[in-house]
DSSP file (Angstrom, degrees, kcal/mol; ACC not computed):
  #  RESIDUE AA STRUCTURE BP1 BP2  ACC     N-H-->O    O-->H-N    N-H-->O    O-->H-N    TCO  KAPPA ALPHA  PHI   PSI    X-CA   Y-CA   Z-CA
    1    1 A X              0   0    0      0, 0.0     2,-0.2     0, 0.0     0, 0.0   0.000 360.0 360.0 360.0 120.3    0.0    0.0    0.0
    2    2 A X    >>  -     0   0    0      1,-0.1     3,-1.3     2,-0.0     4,-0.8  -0.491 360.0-137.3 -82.5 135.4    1.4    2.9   -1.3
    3    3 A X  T 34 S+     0   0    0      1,-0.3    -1,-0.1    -2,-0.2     9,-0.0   0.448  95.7  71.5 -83.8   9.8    1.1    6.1    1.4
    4    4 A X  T 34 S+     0   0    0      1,-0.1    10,-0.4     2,-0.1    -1,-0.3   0.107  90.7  57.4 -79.2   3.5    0.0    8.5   -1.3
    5    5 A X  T <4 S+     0   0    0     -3,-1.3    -2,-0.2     7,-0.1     2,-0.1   0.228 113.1  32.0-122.6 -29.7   -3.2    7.0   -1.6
    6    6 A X  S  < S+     0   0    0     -4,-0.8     2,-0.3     3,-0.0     3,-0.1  -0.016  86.4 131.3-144.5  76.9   -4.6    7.4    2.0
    7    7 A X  S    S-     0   0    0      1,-0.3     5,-0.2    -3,-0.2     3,-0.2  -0.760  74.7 -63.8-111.1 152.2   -2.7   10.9    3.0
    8    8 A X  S >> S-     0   0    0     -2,-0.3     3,-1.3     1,-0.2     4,-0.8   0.153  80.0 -76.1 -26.6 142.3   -4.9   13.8    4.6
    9    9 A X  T 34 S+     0   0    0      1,-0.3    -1,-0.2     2,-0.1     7,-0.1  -0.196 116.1  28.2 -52.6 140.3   -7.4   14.9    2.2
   10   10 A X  T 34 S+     0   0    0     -3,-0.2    -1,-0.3     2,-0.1    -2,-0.1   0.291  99.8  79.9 102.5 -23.4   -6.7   16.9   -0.4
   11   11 A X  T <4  +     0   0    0     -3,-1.3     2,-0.6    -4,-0.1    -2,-0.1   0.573  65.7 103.8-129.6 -36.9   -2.9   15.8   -1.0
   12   12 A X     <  -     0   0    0     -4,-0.8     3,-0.2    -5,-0.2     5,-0.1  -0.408  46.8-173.4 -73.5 129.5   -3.9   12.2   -3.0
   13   13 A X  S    S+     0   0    0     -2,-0.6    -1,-0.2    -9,-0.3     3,-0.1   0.871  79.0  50.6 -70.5 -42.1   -3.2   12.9   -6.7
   14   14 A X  S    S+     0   0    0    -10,-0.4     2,-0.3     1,-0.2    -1,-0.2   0.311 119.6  25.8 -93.1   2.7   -4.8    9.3   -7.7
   15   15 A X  S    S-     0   0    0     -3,-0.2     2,-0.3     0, 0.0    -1,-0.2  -0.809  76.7-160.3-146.1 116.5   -8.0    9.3   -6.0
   16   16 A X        -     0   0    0     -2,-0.3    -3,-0.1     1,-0.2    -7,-0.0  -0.827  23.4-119.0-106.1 175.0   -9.3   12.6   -5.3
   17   17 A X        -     0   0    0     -2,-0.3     2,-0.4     1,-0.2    -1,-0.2   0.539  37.5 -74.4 -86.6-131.6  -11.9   12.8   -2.6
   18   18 A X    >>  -     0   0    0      1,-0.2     4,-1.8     4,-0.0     3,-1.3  -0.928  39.3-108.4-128.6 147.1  -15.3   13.9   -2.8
   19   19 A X  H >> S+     0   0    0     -2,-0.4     4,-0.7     1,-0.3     3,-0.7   0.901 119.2  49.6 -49.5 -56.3  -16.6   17.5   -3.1
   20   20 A X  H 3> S+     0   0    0      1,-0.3     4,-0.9     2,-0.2    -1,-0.3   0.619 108.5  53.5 -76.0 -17.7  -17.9   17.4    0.8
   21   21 A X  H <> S+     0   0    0     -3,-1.3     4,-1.1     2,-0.1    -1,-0.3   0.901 108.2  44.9  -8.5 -77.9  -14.7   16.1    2.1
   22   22 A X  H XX S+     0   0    0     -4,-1.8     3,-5.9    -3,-0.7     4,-1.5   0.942 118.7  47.5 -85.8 -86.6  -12.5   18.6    0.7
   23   23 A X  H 3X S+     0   0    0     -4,-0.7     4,-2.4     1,-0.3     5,-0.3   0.686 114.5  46.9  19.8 -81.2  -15.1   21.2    2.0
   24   24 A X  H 3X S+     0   0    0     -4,-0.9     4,-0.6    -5,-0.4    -1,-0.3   0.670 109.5  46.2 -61.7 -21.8  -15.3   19.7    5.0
   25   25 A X  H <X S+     0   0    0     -3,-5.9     4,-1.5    -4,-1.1    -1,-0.2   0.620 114.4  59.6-105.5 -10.8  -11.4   19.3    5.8
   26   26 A X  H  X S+     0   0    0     -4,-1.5     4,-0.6    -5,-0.3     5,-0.3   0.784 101.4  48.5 -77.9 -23.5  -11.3   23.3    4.5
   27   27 A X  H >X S+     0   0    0     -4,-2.4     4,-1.8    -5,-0.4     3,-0.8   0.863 110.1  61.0 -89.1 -19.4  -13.8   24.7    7.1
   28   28 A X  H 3X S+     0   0    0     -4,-0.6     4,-1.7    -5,-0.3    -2,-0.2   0.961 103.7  41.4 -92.5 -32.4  -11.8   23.0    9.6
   29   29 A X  H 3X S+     0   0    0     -4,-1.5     4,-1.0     2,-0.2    -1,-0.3   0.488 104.3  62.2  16.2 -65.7   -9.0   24.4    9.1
   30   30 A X  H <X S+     0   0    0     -3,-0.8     4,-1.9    -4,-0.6    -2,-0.2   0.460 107.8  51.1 -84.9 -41.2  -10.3   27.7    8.7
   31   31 A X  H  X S+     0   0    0     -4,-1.8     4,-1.6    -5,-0.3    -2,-0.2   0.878 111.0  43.4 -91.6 -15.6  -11.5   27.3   12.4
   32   32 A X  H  < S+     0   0    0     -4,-1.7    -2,-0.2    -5,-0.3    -1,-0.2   0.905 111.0  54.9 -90.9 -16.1   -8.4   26.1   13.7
   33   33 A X  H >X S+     0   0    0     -4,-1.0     4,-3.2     2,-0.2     3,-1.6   0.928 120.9  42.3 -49.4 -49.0   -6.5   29.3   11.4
   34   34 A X  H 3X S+     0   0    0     -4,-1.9     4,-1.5     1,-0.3    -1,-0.1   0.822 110.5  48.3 -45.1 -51.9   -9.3   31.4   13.6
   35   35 A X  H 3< S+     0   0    0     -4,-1.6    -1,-0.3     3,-0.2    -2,-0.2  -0.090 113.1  44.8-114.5  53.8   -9.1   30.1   16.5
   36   36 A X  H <> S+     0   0    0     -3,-1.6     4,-1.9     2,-0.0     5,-0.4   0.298 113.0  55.8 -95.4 -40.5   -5.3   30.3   16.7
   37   37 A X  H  X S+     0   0    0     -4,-3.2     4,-1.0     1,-0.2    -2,-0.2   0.884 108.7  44.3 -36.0 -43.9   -5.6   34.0   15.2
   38   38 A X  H  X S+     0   0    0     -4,-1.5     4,-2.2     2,-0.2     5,-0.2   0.869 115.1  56.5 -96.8 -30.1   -8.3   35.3   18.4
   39   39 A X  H  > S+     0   0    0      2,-0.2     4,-1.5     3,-0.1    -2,-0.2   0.918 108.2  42.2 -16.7 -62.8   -5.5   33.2   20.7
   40   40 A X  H  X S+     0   0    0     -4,-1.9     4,-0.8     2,-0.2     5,-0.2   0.717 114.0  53.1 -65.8 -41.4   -2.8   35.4   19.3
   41   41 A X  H  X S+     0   0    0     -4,-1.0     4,-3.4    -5,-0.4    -2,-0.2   0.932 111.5  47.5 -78.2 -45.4   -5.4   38.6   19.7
   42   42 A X  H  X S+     0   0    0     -4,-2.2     4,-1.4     2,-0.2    -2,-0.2   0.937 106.8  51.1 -32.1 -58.6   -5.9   37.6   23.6
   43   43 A X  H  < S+     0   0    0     -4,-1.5    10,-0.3     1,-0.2    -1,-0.2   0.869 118.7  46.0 -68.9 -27.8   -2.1   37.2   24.4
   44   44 A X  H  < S+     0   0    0     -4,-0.8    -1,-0.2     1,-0.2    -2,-0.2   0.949 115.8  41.4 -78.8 -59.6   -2.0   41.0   22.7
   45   45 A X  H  < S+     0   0    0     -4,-3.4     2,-1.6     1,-0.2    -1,-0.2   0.847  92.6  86.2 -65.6 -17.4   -4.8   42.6   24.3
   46   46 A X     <  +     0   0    0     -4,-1.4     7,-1.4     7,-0.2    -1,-0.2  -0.490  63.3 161.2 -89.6  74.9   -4.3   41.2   27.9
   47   47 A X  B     -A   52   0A   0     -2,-1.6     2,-0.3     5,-0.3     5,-0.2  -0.537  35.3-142.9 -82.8 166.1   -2.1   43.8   28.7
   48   48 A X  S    S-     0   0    0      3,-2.2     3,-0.4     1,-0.3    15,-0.1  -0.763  77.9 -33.6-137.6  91.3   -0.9   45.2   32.8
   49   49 A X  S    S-     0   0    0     -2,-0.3     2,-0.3     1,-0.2    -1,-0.3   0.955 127.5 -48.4  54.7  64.2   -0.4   49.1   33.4
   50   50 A X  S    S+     0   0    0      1,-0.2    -1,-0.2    -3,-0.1     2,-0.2   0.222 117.8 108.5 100.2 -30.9    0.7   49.1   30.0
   51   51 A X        -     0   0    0     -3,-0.4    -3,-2.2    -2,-0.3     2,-0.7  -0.566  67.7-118.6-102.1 162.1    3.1   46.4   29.8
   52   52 A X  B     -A   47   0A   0     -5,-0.2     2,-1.3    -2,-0.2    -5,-0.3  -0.830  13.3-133.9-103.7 136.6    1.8   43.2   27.7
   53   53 A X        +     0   0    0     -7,-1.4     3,-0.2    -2,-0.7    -7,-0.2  -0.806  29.4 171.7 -67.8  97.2    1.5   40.0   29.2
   54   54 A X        +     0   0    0     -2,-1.3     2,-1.8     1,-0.1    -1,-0.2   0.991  59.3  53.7 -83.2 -83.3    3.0   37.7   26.9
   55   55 A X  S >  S-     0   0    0      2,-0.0     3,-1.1   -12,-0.0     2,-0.2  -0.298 108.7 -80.3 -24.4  52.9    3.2   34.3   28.8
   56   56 A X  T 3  S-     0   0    0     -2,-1.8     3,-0.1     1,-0.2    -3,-0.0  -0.537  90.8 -44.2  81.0-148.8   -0.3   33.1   30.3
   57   57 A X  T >> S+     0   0    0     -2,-0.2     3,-2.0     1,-0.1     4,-0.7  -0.129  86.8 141.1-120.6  50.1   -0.8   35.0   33.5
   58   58 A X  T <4 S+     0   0    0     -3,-1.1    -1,-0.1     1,-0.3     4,-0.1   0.770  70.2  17.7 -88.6 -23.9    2.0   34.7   34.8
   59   59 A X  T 3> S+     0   0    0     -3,-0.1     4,-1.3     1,-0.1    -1,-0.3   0.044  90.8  98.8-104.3  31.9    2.7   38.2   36.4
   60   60 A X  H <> S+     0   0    0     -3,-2.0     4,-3.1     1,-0.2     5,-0.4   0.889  81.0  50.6 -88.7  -8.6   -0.5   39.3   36.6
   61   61 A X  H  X S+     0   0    0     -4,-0.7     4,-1.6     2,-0.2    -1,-0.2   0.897 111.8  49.2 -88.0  -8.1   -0.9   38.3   40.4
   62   62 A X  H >> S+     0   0    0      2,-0.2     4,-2.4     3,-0.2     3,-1.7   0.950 114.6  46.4 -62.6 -85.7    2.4   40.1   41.4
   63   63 A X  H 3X S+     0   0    0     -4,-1.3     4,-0.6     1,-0.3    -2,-0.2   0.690 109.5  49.6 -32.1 -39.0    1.0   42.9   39.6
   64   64 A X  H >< S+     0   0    0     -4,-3.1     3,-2.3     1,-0.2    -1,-0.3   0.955 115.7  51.7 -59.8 -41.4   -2.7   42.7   41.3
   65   65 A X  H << S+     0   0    0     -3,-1.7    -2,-0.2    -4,-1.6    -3,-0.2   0.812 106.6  50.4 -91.9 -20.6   -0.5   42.6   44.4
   66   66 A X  H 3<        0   0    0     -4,-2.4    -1,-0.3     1,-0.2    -2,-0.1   0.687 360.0 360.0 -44.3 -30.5    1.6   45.8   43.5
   67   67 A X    <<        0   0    0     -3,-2.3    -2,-0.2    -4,-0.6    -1,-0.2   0.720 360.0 360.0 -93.2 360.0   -1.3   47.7   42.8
C-alpha cells in the first residue's frame, strides 16, 4: 500500500476525494487558522499598566498585588 493514496485529504493525486470532504477538511481548518488568530489577539490585548503579558498569567498576580 502505497502512502500517497490514504494521505490527509486533499494531498492524493490518484484518488481525489469527494466535493464534501475537501469542503469539510477546508472549514476545519479555517476554524483552527481562527481560532489560533483570536489566541494570538488575547495574548496582545491582555495587557498590565501598560506592559503586555506575553506568557499566560503569569505576572499578573504580582502585579494585582503591586497595585
Amino acid at each position: 500500500m502505497r502512502a500517497s493514496v490514504r494521505g490527509p485529504p486533499g494531498t492524493s493525486p490518484l484518488r481525489p476525494r469527494s466535493a464534501a470532504a475537501r469542503a469539510r477538511a477546508q472549514a476545519q481548518a479555517q476554524a483552527q487558522a481562527q481560532a489560533q488568530a483570536q489566541a494570538t489577539a488575547r495574548v496582545l490585548r491582555s495587557t498590565v499598566d501598560g506592559r503586555t503579558v506575553r506568557r499566560g498569567r503569569r505576572r499578573d498576580g504580582a502585579a494585582r498585588r503591586g497595585r
